[in-house]
N, C-alpha and C positions, 0 to 999 in steps of 0.2 A: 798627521797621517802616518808618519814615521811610529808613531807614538802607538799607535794604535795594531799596525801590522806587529811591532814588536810584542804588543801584549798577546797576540791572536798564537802568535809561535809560541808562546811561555807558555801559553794553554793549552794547547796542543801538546809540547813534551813533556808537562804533568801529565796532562791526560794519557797518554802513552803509558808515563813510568807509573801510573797509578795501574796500568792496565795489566803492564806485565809484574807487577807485585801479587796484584791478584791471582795472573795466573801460575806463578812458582808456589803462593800458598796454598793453591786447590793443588798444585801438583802434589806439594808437600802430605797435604793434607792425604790426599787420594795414595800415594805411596805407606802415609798408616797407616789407613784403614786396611789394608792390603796384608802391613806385616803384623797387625798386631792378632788376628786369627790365627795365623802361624806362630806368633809367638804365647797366644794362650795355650794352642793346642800342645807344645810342647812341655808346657809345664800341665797339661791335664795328662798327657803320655808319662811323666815321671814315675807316676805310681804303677802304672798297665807297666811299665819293662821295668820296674826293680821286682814288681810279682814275676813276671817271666823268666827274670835273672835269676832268682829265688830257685823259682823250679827247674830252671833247667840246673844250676848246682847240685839240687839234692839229685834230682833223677841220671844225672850221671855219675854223679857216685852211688847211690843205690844200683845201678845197673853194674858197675863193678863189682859192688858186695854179692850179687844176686849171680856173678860168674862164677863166686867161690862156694859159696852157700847156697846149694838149694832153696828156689822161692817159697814151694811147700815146707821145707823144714821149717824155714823162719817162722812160716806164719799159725802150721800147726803144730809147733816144737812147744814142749814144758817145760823144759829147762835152759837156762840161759847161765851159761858157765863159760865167758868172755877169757878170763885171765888162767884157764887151769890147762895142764897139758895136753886132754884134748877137750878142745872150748867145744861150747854146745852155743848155736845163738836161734832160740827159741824166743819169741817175740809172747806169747800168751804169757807169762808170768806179768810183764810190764800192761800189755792189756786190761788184764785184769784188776790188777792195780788202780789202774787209772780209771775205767769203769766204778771202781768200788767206792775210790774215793770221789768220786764228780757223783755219784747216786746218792752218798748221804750227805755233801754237800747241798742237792737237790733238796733232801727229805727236812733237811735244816731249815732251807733258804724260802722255798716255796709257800709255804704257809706263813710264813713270818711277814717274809714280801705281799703276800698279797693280802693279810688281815690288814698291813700297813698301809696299803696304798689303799684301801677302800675305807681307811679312817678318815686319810686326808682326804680325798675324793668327798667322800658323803657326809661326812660326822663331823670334821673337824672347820673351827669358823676359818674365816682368813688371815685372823694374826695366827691363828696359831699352826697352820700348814705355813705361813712364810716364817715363820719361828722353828719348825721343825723339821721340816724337808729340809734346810740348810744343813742341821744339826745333824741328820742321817746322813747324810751326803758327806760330812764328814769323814766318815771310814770308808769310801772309797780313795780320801788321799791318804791314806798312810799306808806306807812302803810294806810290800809282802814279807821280805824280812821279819819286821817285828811281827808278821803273824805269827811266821814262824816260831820264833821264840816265845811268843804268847802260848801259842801250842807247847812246845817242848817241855818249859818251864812252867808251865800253870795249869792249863786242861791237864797235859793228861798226868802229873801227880794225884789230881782231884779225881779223874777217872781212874785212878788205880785203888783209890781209896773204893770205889763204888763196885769196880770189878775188878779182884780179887787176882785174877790170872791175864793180868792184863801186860801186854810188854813196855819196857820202856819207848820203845820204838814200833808206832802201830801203825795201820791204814784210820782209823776211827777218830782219832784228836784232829791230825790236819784236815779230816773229810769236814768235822765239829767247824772246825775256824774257817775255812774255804767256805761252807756255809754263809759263817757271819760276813765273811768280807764279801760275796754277791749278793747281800741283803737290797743296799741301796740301790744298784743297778734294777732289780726284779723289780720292787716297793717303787721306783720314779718311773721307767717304763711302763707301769699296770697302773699309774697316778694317771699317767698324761693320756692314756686312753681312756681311759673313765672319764677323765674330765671331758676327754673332745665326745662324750656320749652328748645331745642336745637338750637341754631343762625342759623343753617340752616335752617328750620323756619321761621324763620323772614326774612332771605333774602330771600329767595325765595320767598316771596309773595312779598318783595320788589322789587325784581327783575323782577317782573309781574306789577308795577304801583300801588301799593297800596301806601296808605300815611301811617306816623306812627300809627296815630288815626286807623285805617283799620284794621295793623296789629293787635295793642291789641286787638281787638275788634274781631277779623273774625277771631285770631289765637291763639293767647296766652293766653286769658282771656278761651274761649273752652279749651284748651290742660291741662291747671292748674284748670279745675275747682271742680275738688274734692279735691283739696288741698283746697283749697277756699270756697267749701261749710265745707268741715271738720274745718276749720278755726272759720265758725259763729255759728256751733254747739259745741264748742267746748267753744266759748265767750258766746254763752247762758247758758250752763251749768256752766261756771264760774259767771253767774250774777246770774242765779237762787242761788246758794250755798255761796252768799253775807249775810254778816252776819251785819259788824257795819258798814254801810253807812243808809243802811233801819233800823236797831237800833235807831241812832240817827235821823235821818232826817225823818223818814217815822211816827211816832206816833204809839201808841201802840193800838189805836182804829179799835176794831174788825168788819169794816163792810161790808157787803156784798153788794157791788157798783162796778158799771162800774167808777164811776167818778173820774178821776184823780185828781182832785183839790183837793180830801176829806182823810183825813187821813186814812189811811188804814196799816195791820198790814202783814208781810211776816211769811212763815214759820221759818224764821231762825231767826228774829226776835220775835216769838212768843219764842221760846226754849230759848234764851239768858231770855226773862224775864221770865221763869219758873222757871229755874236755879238760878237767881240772887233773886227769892223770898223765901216766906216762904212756899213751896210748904214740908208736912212730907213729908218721902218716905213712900210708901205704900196707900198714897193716889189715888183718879182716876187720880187727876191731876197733881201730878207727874206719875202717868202710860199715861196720854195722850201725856206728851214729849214725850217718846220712841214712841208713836204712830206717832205724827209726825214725828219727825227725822225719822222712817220708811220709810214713804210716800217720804220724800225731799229723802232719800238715792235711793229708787226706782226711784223716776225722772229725777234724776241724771245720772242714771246706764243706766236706757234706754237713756237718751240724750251721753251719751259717747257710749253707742253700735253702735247708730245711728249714730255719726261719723265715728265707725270704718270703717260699710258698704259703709256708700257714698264713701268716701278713697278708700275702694276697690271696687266698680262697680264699678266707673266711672275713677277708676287708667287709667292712660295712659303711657307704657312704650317705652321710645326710645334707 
């Protein structure tokens, strides 16, 4: 009897300690689920307040520079003459700059990119898109650097030979190479929306007499094409925010010209040589980088908004 009641208590304080185990691990349990929202969402806020940090550095130094300097001058000034004894900081020379060079960047990249991607897309089998989209992809890792100097030392000797009045330091080589180096980005984004076109699609126009030329043309290239415009807004914003190809190859000469042949200076080149000079801080011309990097950060932002909307008008879902 003795024997018995003793087991009846054993079972009993198992049973208990089994019960309150249970409930420290649902506490446990119920106390992560609890922080671990808070702690994702803190690492999803890292990026939203290093952009916020971002901006609010430039725009309070831009708002210094814009106490010294006239905002109208800055923006419709032509001459930018930072280091002389009475400095001018006119922001359109570097505009245009960067404009001229991110256009025939464009005029290079665009057509190349997109004959490419509707190779692989439409014409090319399957070893040889996974044979060759690697191979292109390739020159998106190699360091702008050596574009640079691919530009300096190679284009544009070879474009001097072809034009005659050409300077050593132009807007026209690095716009050439800037080209090439957003080839891959254009060519695999304009890939991967062709591809996501559906095969039924394509047959069926094929199944109607069209030829393959037809279908890209009359079906798939319409169906992908906001993947495709988002693709070249997307390469111009990465050409406008090019920094050491227009460094080295582009000349650090501030002028206010249509002419590609003539050295001309980008915004992102103008900041690399503020930075690398004897600029105090506290000066204008150290306040007119922030002003710039301002302006490029704002051009940039509207050229990514700008893709996000084409993306979405002209999405097309199947």
């Amino acid at each position: 009897m003795e024997k018995n009641d003793s087991l009846k208590i054993s079972n009993t304080v198992n049973v208990r300690e089994l019960m309150d185990q249970k409930k420290r691990t649902k506490h446990i349990r119920n106390t992560m689920e609890k922080l671990i929202p808070i702690f994702l969402l803190c690492i999803a806020a890292i990026s939203i307040l290093t952009t916020a940090g971002i901006i609010y550095t430039l725009l309070s130094e831009t708002i210094m520079f814009f106490n010294i300097v006239p905002i109208v001058d800055f923006f419709t000034g032509t001459v930018l003459k930072p280091l002389s004894q009475n400095p001018e900081f006119g922001v359109l020379p570097l505009l245009i700059g960067t404009i001229l060079s991110s256009m025939i960047a464009m005029i290079v990249a665009a057509p190349i990119g997109l004959m490419t991607a509707i190779y692989l897309s439409e014409y090319a089998s399957d070893k040889v898109r996974k044979t060759f989209k690697p191979l292109l992809e390739i020159l998106a890792g190699i360091p702008t650097i050596v574009y640079g100097f691919f530009a300096f030392t190679f284009v544009t000797p070879v474009l001097r030979e072809l034009i005659p009045g050409l300077e050593p330091t132009n807007i026209l080589s690095p716009g050439i190479v800037m080209g090439i180096m957003i080839i891959p980005m254009i060519a695999s984004l304009s890939e991967d929306a062709m591809s996501s076109v559906p095969n039924a699609m394509r047959e069926g126009a094929l199944a109607l007499g069209s030829t393959k030329l037809e279908v890209t043309k009359r079906v798939v290239i319409p169906a992908a094409l906001s993947g495709i415009i988002a693709s070249f807004v997307l390469g111009i914003s990465r050409a406008i925010g090019e920094t050491m190809i227009v460094t080295i190859a582009s000349g650090s000469s501030k002028n206010f010209t249509f002419d590609i042949t003539q050295s001309m200076q980008t915004m992102t080149a103008y900041i690399v040589e503020v930075t690398g000079g004897d600029a105090p801080a506290g000066s204008t011309i150290y306040y007119s980088l922030y002003a710039v990097a301002m302006t490029l950060f704002v051009f940039t932002f509207i050229m990514n908004l700008l893709a996000r909307y084409v993306s979405r008008r002209f999405r097309e879902e199947y």
